[in-house]
C-alpha positions in Angstrom: 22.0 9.9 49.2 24.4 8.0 51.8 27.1 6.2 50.4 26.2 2.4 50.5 29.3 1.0 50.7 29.8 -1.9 53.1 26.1 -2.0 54.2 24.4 -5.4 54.5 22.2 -5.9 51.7 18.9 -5.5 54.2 20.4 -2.2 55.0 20.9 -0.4 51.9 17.7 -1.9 50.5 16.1 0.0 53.7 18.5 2.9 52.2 17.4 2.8 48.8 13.5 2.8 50.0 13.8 5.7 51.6 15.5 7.4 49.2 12.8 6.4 46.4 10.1 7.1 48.9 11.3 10.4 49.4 11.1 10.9 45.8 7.5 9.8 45.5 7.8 6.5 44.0 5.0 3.9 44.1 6.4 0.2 45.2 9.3 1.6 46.7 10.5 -0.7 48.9 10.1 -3.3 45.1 11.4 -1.2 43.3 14.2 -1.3 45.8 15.0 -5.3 45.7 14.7 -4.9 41.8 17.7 -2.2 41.6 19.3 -4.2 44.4 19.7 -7.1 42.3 20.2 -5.2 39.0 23.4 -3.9 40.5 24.7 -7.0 42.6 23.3 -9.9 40.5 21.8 -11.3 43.7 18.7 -11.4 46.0 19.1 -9.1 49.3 16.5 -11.3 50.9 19.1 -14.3 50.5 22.4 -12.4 50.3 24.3 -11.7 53.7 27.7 -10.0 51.6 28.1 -6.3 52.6 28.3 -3.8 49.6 31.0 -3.9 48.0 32.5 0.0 46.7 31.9 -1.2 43.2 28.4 -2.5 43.5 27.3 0.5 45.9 28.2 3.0 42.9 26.1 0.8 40.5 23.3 1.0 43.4 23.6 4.5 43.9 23.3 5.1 40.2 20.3 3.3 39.5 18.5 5.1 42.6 19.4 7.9 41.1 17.9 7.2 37.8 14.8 5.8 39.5 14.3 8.8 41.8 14.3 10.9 38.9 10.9 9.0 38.1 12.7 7.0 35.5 10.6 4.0 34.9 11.6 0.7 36.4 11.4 -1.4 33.2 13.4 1.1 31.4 16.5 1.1 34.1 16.0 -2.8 34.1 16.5 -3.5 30.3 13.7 -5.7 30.3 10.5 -7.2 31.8 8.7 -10.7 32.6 5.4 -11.1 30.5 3.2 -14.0 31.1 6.5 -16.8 31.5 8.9 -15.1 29.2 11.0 -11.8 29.1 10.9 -9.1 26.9 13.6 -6.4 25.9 12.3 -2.9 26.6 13.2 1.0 26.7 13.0 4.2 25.8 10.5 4.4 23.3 8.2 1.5 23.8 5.4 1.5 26.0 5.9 -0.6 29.2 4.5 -4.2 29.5 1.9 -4.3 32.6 0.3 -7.0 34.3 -3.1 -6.1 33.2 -2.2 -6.5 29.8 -1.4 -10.8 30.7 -5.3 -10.5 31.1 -6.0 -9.5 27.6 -3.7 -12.0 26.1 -5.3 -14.8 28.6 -8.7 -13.7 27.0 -7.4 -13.9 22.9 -5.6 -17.3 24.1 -8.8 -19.0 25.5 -10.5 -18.0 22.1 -8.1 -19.3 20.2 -8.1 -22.9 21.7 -12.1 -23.0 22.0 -12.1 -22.8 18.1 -9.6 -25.9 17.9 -7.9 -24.5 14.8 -4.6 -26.0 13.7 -3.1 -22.7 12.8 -4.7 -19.8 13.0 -3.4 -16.6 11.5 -3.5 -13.8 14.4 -2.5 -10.0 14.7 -1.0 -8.1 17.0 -2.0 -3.8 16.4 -0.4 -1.4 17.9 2.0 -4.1 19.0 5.1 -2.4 21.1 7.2 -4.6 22.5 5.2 -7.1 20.6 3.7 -8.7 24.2 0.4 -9.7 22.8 1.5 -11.6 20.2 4.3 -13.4 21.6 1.7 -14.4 24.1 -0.2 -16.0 22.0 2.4 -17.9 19.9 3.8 -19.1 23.1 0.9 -20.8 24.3 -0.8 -21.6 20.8 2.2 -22.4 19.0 0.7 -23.4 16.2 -1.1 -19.7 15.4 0.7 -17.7 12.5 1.5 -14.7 14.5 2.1 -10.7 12.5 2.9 -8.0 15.0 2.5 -3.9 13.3 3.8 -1.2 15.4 4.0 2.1 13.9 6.7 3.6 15.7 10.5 3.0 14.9 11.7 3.3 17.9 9.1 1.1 19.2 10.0 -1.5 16.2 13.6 -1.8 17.4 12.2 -3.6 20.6 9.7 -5.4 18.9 12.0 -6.9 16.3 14.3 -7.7 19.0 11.3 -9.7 20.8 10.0 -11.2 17.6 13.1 -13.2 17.5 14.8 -13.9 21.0 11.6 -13.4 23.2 10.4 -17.4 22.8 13.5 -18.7 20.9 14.5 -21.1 23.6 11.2 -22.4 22.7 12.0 -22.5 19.1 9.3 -19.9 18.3 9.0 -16.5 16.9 6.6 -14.1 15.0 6.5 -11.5 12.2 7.5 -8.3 13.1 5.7 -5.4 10.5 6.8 -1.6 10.9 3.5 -0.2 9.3 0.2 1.7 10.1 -2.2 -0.8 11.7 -5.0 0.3 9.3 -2.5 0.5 6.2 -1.9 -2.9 7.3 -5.6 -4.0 7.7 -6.1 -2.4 4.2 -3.6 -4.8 2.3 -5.1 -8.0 3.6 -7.4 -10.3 2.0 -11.0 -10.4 3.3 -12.0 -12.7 5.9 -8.0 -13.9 6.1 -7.5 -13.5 9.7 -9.0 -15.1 13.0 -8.2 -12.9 15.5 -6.6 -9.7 16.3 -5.8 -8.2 19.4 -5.2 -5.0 20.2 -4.1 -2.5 23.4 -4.3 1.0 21.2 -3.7 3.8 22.8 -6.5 5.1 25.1 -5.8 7.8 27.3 -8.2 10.7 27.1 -7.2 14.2 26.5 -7.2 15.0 30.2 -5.2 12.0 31.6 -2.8 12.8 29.1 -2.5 16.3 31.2 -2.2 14.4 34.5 0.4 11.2 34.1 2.5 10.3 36.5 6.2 11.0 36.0 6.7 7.2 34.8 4.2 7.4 32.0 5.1 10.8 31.0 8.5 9.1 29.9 6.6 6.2 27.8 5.6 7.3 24.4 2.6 10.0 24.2 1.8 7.5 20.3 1.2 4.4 22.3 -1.1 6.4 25.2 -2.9 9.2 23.5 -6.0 7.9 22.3 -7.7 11.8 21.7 -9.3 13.6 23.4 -12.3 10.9 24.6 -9.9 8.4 24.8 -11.8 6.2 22.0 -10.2 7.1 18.5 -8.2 4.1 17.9 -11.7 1.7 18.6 -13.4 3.3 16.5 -10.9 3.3 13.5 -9.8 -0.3 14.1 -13.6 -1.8 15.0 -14.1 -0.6 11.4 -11.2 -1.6 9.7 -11.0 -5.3 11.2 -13.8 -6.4 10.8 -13.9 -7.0 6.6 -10.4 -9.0 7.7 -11.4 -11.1 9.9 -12.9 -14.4 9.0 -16.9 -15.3 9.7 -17.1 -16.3 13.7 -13.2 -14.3 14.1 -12.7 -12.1 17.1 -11.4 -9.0 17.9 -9.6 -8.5 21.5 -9.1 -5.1 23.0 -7.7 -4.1 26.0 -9.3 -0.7 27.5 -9.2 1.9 30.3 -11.1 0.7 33.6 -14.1 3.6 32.6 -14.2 2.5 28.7 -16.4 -0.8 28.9 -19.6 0.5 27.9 -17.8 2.9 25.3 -16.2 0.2 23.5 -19.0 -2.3 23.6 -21.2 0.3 21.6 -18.7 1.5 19.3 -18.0 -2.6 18.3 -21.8 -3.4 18.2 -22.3 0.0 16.0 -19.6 -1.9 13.7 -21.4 -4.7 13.3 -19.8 -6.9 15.7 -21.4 -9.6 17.8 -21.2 -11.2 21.1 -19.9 -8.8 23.1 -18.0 -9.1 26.5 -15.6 -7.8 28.7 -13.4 -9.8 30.8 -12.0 -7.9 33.9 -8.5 -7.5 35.2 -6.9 -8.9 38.4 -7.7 -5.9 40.1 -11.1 -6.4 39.5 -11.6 -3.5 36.7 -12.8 -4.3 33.3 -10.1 -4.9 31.1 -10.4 -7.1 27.5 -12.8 -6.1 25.5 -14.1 -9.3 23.2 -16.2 -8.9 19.8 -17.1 -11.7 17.4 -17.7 -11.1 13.5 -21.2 -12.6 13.0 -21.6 -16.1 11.2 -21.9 -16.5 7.4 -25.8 -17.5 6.8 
């Protein structure tokens, strides 16, 4: 690319859009203004200070990186989920906007049943988004996050502890399988869990986008229908979770009718789906059925 030294920040954002476009990048003219700041510090829309040589290398770099399909997140350091920001990296699967849908869901659930301090899992936690959701807005809920990866557990650790501590809050971070986990609780201990297993099928897997492709194949593959992990974990939850508990999924835009019957097979209850944003279905909400 052009060097971008002494442009106006309008101009080399118009630079670096190009350049990404070129490349095939979705968003590119955001994913511009991100890298713009990353390397100056400030906005372009409220900057008026051409490049400086310094900051135009630190530009150019990250458009390189980013027009190598490198994703965003992963050049950034770190992403916004829900109000707070989480570390995140090679290794880790990307928070997504979707995914503030599915933690929106368990959180409603949670303060409808108007206990004190509920104890809550996150499976298949990553950068631990889930969970830290849910402490941060139900502070009083007794929070475990299990990844399974260790280089996925680096960030979540990370999370478990800085993520909400200006709020004074954190949550247990578990390196362990979700259903070795699940195993070693007590019966009827927990009151919700929520979950986004992987749950790519076998062909998507075939066809990501370069982005994707760079994210973990653990935390996308879910076999090769896509539904592995809802079947394993809508078994293995539901002796742990306490009379009238719930289990939260989030699932693929294609997987509502899927997961519903593989959690009603199970034996749980009141089933729904809440959709995304987008309008696609997205969280995936089963209830263990009363004591009588």
């Amino acid at each position: 690319m052009v060097s971008l030294t002494g442009l106006a920040p309008r101009a080399a954002v118009r630079q670096v859009t190009g350049c990404l476009q070129a490349a095939g990048c979705p968003d590119a003219g955001y994913d511009a203004g991100v890298l713009y700041t990353l390397a100056t510090g400030r906005d372009a829309r409220l900057d008026d200070a051409p490049l400086s040589p310094e900051a135009a290398e630190r530009l150019e770099t990250l458009t390189r990186r980013r027009a190598a399909r490198e994703p965003l997140q992963y050049i950034a350091g770190e992403w916004d989920f829900l109000d707070f920001t989480l570390k995140v990296g090679p290794g880790v699967l990307c928070p997504r906007a979707d995914t503030e849908v599915v933690c929106e869901t368990a959180i409603d659930l949670l303060r409808r049943a108007g206990k004190p301090a509920p104890r809550v899992a996150d499976l298949c936690a990553g950068t631990g988004c889930l969970g830290l959701g849910v402490k941060r807005f139900v502070p009083g809920a007794q929070v475990v996050c299990v990844e399974k990866s260790p280089e996925a557990f680096a960030y979540l650790k990370e999370n478990a502890v800085t993520a909400l501590k200006a709020r004074g809050l954190s949550v247990e971070a578990v390196l362990d399988d979700a259903a070795a986990w699940l195993e070693a609780q007590p019966r009827d201990s927990l009151d919700l869990i929520v979950s986004n297993p992987p749950y790519l099928t076998g062909e998507e897997m075939k066809a990501l986008q370069p982005e994707t492709a760079r994210e973990p194949a653990m935390a996308l593959d879910g076999g090769a229908d896509g539904l592995a992990f809802y079947r394993l974990l809508a078994r293995a939850v539901l002796p742990r979770v306490r009379p009238g508990g719930w289990l939260v999924f989030e699932i693929g835009w294609q997987q509502q009718e899927a997961v519903e019957a593989i959690g009603k097979a199970a034996g749980w209850c009141n089933v729904s789906c809440r959709k995304d944003y987008g309008g696609n279905p997205r969280a995936v909400c089963l209830q263990k059925p009363e004591t009588k």
